[in-house]
C-alpha positions as CSV (number, residue, x, y, z in Angstrom):
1,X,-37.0,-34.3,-21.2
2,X,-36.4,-34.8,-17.4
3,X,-35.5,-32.0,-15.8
4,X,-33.0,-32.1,-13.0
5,X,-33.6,-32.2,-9.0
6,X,-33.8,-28.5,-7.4
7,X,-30.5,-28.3,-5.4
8,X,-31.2,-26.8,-1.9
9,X,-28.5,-26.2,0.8
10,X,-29.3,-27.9,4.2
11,X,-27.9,-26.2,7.2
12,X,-27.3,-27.6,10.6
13,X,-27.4,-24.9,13.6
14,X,-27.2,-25.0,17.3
15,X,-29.6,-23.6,19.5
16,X,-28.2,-20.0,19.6
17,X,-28.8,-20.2,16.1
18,X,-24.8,-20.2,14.8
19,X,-24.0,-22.3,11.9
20,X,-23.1,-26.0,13.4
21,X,-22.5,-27.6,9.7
22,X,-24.0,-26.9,5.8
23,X,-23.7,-28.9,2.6
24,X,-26.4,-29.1,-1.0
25,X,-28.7,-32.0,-1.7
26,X,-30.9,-32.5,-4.5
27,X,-34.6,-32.6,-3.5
28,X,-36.1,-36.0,-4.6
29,X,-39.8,-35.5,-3.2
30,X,-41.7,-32.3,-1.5
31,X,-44.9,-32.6,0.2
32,X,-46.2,-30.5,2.9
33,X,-45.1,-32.8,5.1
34,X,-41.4,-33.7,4.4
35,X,-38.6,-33.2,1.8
36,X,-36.2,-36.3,0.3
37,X,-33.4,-35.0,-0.5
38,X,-30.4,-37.0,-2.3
39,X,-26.5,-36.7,-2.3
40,X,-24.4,-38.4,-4.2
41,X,-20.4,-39.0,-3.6
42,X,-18.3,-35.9,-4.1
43,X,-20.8,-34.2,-1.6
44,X,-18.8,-31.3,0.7
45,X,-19.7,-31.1,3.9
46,X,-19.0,-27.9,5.3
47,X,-18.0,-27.9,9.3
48,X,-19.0,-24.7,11.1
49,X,-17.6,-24.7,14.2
50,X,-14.2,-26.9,13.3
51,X,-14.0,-24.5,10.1
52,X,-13.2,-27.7,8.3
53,X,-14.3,-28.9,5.0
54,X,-15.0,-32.8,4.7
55,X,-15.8,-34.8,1.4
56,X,-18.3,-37.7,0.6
57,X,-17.7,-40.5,-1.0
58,X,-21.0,-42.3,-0.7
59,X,-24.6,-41.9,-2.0
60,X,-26.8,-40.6,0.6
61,X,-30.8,-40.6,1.0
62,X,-32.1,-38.0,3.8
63,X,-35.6,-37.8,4.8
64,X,-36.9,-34.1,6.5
65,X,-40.0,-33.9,8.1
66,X,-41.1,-30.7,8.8
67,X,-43.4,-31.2,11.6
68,X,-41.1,-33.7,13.9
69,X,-38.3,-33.5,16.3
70,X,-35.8,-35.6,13.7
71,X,-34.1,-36.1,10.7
72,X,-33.2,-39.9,8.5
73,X,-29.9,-39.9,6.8
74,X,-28.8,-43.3,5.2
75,X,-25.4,-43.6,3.9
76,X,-25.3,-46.1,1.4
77,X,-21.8,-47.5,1.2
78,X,-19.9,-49.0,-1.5
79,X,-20.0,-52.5,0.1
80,X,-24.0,-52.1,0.1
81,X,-24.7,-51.9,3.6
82,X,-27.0,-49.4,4.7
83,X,-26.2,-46.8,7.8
84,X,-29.1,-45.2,9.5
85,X,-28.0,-42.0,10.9
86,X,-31.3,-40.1,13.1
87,X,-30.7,-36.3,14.1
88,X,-32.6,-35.2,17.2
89,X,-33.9,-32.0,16.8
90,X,-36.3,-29.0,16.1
91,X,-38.6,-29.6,13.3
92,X,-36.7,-28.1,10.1
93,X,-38.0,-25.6,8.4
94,X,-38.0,-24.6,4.5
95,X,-37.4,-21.4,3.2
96,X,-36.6,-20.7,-0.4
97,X,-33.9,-23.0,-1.4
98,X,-32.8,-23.5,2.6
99,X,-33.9,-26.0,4.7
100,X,-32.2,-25.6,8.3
101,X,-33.1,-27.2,11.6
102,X,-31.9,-26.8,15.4
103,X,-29.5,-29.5,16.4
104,X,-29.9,-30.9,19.8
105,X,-26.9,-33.5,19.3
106,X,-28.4,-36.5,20.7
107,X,-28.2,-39.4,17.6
108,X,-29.4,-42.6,16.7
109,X,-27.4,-44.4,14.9
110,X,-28.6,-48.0,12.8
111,X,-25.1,-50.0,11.8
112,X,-24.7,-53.8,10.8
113,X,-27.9,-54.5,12.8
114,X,-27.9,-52.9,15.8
115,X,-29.4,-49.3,17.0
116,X,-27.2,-47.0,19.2
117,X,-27.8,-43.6,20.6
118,X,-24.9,-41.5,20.3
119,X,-23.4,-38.1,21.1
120,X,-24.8,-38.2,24.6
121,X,-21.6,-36.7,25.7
122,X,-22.3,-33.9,23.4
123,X,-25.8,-33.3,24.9
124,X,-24.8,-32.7,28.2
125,X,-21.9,-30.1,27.2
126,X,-23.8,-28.2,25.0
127,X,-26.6,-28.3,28.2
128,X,-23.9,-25.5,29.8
129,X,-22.3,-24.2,26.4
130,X,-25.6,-23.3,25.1
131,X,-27.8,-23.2,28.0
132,X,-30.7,-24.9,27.2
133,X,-33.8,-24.3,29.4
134,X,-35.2,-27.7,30.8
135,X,-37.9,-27.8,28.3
136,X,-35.6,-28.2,25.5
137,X,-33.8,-30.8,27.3
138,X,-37.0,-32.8,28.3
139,X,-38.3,-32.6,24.3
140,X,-34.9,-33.7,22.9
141,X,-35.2,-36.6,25.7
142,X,-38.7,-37.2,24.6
143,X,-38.4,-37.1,21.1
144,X,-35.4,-39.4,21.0
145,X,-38.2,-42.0,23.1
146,X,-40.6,-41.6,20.2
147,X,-38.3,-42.2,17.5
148,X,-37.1,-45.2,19.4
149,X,-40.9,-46.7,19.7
150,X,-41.5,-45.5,15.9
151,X,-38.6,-47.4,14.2
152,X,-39.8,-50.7,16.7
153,X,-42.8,-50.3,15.8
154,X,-41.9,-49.9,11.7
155,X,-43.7,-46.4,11.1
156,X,-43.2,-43.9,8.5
157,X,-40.8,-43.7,7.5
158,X,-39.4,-47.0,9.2
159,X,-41.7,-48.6,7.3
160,X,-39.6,-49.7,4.2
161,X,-40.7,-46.3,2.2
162,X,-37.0,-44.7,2.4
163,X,-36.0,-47.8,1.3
164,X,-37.8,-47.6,-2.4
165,X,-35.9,-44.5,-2.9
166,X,-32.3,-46.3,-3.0
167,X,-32.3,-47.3,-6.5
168,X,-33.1,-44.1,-7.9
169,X,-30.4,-42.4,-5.8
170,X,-27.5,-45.3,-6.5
171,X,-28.2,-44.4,-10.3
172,X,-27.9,-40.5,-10.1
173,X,-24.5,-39.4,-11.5
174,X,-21.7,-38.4,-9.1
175,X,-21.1,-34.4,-8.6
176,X,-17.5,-32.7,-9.6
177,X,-16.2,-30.6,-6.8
178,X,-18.4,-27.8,-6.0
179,X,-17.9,-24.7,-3.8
């Protein structure tokens, strides 16, 4: 008898430490080094700071690794294309069934081919809303340069690991509405 993925709750927080977004996964693979964790559609995210509630309708893979400044989530869509969607951040960090990480908004985004950064509007606001001290802004700067040299250069896990994982998530059964 297989027994079924461990559900943990993956939480999203701004630098003063407020909730920024939250939603549950199902953790595919745990090492000391990262987590893969799976969604499948139906998943709620839940939206902090808007107080808003959105639903999933799409599989998702995300890849944590707990000693690096980002996260992988790919969105697989129903018309099989693949979205890469990179969070710039603090390491995460696992605790019980939480896993919760420091968003510092910068994004890179993968979409029909092409590699974008994103949310750079959002970086510099939260620079003033949140105040963050230079060294925060130099790392998120820096650590979005090393993710950008790491995925040119195909490195873990850019190197078509994530990518043996789809499969196995496209066949996991969908979730009912959960609170």
């Amino acid at each position: 008898m297989k027994l079924a993925p461990k559900r943990l709750t993956i939480e999203a927080r701004k630098l003063d430490g407020r909730p920024h977004y939250s939603w549950n996964g199902y953790v595919l693979e745990q090492t000391k080094d990262y987590l893969l964790v799976a969604n499948t559609p139906g998943r709620m995210l839940f939206h902090h700071r808007r107080e808003a509630v959105y639903t999933y309708d799409n599989f998702s893979l995300e890849f944590y690794p707990l000693d690096a400044d980002f996260t992988v989530g790919l969105d697989l869509e129903r018309t099989g294309e693949v979205t890469y969607y990179c969070n710039i951040c603090l390491p995460p960090v696992l605790q019980e069934e939480t896993l919760s990480f420091i968003d510092l908004d910068l994004d890179l985004v993968h979409r029909k081919g092409v590699w974008t950064v994103v949310d750079e509007d959002e970086f510099l606001e939260n620079q003033q809303l949140y105040n963050y001290p230079l060294d925060v802004i130099e790392r998120a700067r820096t650590s979005l340069k090393t993710l950008q040299r790491r995925i040119a250069q195909q490195q873990f896990p850019f190197d078509g690991f994530l990518d043996s994982f789809i499969p196995t998530v496209l066949q996991m059964k969908r979730r009912g509405n959960e609170t």
